[in-house]
C-alpha positions in Angstrom: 104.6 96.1 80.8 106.2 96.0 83.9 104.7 96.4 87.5 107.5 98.3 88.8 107.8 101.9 89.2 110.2 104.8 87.7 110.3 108.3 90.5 111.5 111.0 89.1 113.5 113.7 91.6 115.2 116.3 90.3 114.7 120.6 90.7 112.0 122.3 89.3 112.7 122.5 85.7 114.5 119.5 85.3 112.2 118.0 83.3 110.4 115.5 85.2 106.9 116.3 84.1 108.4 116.4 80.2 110.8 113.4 80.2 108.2 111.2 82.2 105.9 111.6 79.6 107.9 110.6 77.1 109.4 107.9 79.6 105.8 106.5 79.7 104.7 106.6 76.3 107.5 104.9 75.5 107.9 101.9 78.3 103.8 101.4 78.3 103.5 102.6 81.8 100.9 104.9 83.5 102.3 108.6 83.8 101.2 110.8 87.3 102.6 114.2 88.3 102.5 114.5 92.3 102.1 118.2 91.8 98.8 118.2 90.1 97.8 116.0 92.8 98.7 118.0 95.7 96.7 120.9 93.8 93.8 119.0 92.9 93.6 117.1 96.3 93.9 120.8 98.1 92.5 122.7 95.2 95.1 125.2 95.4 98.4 126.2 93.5 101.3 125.1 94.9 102.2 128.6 94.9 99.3 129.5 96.9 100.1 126.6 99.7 103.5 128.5 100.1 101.8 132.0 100.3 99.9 131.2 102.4 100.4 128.4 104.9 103.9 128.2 104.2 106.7 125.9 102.9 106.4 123.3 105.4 102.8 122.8 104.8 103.3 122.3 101.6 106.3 119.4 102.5 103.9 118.1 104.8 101.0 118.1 101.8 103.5 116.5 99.4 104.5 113.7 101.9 101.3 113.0 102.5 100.8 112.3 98.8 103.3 110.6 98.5 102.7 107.9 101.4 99.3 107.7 100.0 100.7 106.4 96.4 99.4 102.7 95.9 100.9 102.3 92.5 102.3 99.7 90.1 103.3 100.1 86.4 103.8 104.2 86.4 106.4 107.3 86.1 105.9 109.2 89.2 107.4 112.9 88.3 107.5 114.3 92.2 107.7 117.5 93.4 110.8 119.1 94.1 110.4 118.6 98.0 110.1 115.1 97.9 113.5 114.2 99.1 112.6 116.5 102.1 110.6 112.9 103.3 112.8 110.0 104.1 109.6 107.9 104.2 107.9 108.8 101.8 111.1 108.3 99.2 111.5 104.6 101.3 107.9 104.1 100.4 108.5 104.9 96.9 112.0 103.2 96.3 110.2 100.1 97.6 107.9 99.6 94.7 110.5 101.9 92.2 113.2 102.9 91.1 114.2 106.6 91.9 115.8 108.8 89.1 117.8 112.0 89.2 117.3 114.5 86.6 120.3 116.4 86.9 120.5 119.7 86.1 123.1 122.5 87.2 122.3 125.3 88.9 122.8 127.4 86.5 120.5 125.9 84.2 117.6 125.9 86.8 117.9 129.4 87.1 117.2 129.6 83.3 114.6 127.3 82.8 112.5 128.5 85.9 113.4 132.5 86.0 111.4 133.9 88.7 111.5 131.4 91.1 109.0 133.1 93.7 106.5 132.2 91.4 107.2 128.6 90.9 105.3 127.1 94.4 109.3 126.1 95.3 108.9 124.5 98.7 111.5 126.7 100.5 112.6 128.9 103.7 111.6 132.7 102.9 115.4 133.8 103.3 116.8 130.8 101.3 118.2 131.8 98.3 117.8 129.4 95.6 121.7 128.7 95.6 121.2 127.5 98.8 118.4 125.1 98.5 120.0 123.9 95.4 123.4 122.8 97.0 120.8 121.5 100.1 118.5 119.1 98.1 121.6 118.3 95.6 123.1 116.3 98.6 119.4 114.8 99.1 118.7 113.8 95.5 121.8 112.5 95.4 121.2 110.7 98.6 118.3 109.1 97.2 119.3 108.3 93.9 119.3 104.5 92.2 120.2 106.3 88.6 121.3 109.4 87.9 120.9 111.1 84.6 122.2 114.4 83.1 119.4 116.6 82.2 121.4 119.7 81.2 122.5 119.3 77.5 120.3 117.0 76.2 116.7 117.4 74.4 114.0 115.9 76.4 113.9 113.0 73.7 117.8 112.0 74.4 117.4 112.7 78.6 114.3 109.8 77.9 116.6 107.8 76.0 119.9 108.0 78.2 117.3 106.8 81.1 115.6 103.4 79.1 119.6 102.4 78.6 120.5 102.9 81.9 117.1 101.1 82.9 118.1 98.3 81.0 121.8 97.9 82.2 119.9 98.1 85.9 117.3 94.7 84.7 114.5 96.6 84.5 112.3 95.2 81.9 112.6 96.3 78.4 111.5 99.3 76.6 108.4 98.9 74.0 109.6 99.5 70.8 
């Protein structure tokens, strides 16, 4: 098992919660979802952060989180809005390796529908075309791997990543 660390970035609905599950099962590592975090440190909903503190508190929340991570040997799936903190992705990068689950835009809008009720950390006029095209160029930004998401069953997304993980020398999969 190794002592390193796989982050997951992507959008909402890209399947980090799904394929980091999988990923962890499968490579023997630890699995956390910074989301549930951030609502079971603040005992809120995401949703409810946004409503009614607003988006940035809920950036500022999810960097906090983040910094606070003192972990070896796990798939982090993050929020959406990690990218929105350089230091808290260098903190993670620095014991990880950071994966993008990409996903068009088009698909997001079909896995998440009603995005108002997702907890997306975003500005109240910002459509989500616009943070999309905005945290692309951060993802991609931050970025060691980046996977295609879109066409492929959550099985074959976890798959695609433990090849590219190995072509990267990061220690085998289980099998």
């Amino acid at each position: 098992m190794s002592s390193k660390n796989i982050v997951l970035i992507g959008m909402p609905g890209c399947g980090k919660s799904t394929v980091g599950v999988l990923l962890a099962k499968r490579l023997g590592l630890g699995f956390i979802d910074t989301d549930l975090i951030i609502q079971q440190e603040t005992g809120r909903t995401l949703q409810t952060i946004v409503d009614g503190d607003g988006y940035q508190t809920l950036r500022r929340v999810e960097a906090r989180v983040l910094l606070a991570l003192n972990l070896s040997g796990h798939v982090i799936a993050t929020g959406g809005s990690a990218v929105y903190s350089s230091s808290a992705m260098a903190h993670l990068a620095g014991d990880g390796t950071v994966v993008f689950l990409n996903i068009p835009l088009e698909e997001v809008k079909r896995r998440i529908g009603d995005h108002s009720l997702r907890g997306i950390s975003r500005q109240p006029d910002q459509t989500l075309d616009n943070l999309f095209r905005e945290r692309f160029e951060l993802y991609s930004r931050y970025a060691q791997i980046c996977i295609p998401a879109d066409r492929q069953t959550p099985e074959q997304v976890c798959d695609a990543l433990v090849s590219e993980l190995a072509n990267d020398s990061f220690p085998p999969a289980v099998t």
